[in-house]
SERO-4910 file (N, C-alpha, C, O; in steps of 0.05 Angstrom, whole numbers):
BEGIN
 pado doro    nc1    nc2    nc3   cac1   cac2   cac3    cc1    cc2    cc3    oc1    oc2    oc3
  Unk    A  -3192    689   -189  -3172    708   -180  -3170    731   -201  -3167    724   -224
  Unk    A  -3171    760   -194  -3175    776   -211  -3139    777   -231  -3133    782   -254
  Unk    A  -3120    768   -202  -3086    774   -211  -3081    747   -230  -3097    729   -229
  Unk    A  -3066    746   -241  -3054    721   -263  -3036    702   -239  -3014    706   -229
  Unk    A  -3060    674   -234  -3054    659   -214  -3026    652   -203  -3017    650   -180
  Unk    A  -3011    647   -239  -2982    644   -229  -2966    667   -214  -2957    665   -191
  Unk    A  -2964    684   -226  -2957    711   -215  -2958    710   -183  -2941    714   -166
  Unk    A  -2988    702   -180  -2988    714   -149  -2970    684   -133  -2953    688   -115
  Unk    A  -2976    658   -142  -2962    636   -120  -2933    647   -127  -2920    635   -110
  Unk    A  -2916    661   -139  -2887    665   -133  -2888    697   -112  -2869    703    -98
  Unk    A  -2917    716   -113  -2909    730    -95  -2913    717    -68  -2899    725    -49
  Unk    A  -2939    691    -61  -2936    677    -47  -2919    672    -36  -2915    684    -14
  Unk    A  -2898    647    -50  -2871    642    -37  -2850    656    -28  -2831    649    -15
  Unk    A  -2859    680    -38  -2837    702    -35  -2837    714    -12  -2817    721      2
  Unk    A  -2867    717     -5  -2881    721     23  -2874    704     42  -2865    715     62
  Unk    A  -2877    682     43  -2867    667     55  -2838    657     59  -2833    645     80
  Unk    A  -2820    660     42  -2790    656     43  -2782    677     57  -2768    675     77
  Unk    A  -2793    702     48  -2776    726     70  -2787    722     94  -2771    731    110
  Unk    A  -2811    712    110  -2816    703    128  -2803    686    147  -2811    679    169
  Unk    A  -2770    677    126  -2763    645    131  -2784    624    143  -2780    612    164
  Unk    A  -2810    622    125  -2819    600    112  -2804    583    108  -2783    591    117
  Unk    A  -2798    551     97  -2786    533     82  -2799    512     74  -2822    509     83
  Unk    A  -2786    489     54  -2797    478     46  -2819    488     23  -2839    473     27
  Unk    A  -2824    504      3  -2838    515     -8  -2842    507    -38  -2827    513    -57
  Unk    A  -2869    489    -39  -2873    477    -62  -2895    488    -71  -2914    492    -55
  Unk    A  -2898    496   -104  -2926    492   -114  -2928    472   -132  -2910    461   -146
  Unk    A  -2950    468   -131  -2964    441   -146  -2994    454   -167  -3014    465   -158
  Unk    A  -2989    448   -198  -3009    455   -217  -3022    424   -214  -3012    402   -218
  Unk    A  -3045    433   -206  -3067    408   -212  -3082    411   -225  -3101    395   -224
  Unk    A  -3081    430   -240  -3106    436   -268  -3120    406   -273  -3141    397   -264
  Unk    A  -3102    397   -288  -3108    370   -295  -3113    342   -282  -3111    320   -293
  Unk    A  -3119    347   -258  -3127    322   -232  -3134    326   -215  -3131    314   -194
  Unk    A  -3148    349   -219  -3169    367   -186  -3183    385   -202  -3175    396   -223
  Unk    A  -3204    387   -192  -3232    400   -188  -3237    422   -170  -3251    442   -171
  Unk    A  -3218    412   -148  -3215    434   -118  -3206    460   -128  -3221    479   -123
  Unk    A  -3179    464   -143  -3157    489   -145  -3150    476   -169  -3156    455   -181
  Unk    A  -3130    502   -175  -3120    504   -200  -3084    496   -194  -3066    489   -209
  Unk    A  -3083    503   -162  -3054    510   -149  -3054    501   -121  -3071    512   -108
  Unk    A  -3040    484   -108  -3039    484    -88  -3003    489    -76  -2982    482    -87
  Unk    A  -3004    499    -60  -2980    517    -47  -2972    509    -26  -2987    518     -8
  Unk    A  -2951    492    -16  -2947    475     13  -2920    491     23  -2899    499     12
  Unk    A  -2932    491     49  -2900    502     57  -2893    505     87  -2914    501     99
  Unk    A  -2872    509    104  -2874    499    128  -2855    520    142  -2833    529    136
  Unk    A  -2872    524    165  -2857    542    178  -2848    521    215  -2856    499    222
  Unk    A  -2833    540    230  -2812    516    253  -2837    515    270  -2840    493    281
  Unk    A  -2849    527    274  -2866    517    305  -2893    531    297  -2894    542    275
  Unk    A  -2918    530    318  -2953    540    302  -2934    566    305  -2922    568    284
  Unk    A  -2927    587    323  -2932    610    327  -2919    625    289  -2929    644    277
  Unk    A  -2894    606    281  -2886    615    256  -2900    607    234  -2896    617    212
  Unk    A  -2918    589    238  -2939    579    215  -2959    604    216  -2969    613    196
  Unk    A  -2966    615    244  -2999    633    245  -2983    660    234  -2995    678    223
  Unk    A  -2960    660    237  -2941    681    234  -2947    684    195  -2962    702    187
  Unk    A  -2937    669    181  -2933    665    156  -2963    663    141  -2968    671    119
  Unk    A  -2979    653    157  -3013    650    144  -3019    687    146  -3032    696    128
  Unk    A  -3007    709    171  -3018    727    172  -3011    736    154  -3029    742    138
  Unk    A  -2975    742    144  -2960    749    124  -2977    756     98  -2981    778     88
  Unk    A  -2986    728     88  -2995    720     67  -3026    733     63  -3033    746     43
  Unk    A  -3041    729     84  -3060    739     78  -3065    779     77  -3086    790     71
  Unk    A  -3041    791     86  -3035    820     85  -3025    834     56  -3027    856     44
  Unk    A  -3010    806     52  -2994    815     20  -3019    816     -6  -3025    831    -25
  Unk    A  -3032    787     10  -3055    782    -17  -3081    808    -10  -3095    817    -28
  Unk    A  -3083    816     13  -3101    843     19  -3093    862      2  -3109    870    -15
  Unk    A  -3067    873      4  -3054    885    -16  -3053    887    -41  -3046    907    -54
  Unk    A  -3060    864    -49  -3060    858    -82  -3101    860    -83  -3112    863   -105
  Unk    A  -3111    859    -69  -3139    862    -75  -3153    837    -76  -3177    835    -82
  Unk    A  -3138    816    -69  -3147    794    -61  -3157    786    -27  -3145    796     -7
  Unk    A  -3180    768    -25  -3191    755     -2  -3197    731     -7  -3209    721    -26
  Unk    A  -3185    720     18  -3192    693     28  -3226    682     20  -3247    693     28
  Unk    A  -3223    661      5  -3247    649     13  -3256    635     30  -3280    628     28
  Unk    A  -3240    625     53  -3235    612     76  -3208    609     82  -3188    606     68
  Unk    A  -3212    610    108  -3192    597    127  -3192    579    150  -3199    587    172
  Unk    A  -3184    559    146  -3176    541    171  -3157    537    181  -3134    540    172
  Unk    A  -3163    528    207  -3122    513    225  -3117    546    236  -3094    550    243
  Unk    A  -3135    570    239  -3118    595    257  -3118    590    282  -3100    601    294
  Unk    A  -3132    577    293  -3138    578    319  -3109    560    333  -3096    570    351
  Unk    A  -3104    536    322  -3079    519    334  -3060    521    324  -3040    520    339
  Unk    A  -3056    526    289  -3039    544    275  -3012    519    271  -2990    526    264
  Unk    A  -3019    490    276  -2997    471    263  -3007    466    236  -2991    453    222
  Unk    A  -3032    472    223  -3032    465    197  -3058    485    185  -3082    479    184
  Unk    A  -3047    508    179  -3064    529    167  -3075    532    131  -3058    541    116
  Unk    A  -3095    526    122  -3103    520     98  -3122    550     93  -3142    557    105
  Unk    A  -3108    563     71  -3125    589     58  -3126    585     33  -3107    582     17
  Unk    A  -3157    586     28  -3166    591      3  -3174    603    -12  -3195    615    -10
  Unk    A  -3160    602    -33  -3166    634    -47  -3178    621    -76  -3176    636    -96
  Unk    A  -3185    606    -79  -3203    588   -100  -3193    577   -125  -3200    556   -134
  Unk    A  -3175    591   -135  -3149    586   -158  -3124    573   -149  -3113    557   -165
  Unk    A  -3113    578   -122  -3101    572   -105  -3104    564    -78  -3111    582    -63
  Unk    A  -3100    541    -68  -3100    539    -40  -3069    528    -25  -3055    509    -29
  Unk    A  -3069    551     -4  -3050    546      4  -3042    529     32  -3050    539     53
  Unk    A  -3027    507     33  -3028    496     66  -2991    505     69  -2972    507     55
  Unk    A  -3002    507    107  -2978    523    110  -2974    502    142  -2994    500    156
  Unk    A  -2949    488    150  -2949    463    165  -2931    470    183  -2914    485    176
  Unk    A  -2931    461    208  -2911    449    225  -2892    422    212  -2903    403    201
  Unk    A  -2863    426    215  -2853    397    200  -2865    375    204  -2872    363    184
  Unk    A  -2871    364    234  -2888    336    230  -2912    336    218  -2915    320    200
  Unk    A  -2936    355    225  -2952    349    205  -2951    344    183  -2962    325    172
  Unk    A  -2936    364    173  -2935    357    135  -2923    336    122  -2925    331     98
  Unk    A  -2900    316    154  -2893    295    148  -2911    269    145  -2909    248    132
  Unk    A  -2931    282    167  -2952    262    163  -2968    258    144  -2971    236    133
  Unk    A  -2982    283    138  -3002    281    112  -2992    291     95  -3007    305     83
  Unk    A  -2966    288     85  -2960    287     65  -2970    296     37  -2967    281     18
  Unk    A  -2980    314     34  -2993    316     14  -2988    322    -22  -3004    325    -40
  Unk    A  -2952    322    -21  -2945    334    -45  -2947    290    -51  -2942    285    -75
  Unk    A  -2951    274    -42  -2949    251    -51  -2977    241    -54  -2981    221    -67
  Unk    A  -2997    254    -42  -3029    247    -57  -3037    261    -76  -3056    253    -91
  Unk    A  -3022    289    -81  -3023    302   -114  -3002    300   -116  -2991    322   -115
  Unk    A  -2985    278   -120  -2967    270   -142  -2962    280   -167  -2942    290   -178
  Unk    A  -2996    273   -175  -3007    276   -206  -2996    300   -224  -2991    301   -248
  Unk    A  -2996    318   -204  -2994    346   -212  -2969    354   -221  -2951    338   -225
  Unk    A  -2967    375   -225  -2937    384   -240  -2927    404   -218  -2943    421   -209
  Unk    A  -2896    400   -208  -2886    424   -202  -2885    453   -224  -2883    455   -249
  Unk    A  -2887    472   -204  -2888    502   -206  -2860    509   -206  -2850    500   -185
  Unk    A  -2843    521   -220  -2816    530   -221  -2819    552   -203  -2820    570   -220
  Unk    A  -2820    564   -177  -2808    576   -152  -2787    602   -165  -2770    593   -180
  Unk    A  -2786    620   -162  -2758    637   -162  -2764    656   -133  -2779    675   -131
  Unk    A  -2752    648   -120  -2758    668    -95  -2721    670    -85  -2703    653    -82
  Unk    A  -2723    708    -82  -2689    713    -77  -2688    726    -60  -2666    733    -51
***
């Protein structure tokens, strides 16, 4: 990422909170992943506000001079995963993310202190 990774996951959340997004966690896995540096979970009420919040995100990060290195989940839009290689972000319907759970298979990792106002 050319921007200072942390920097951009709080304009992330921020993107996504004014969206009313919720639920909005980051997770540093430096130290127990190989995948990212950051992973970013967060959940919006139904697909149309999840595809809603993946567009958000990917307009803000256009803005900053960043691109996706992939994306998946646009097409059904209950569980949208963008990767931006330093960061990846999944963005859920509440049951899915109840299901796969994922802030409890990277455990390992450290929360990200959030300030979004």
């Amino acid at each position: 990422m050319k921007n200072d990774p942390v920097q951009m996951l709080h304009l992330i959340a921020q993107t996504i909170y004014d969206k009313k997004g919720h639920n909005i966690l980051a997770l540093d896995v430096r130290e127990v992943s190989t995948l990212t540096n950051y992973f970013l979970i967060a959940e919006g009420t139904v697909d149309r506000h999840v595809k809603s919040l993946a567009h958000a995100v990917l307009e803000k990060m256009k803005d900053k001079g960043e691109i996706a290195a992939n994306i998946e989940g646009e097409e059904v839009g209950d569980w949208i995963v963008i990767d931006y290689l330093d960061i990846i972000i999944h963005l859920f319907t509440p049951g899915l993310r109840d299901r796969y759970r994922l802030e409890e298979l990277w455990n390992a990792g450290k929360i990200v202190d959030l300030v979004t106002s």
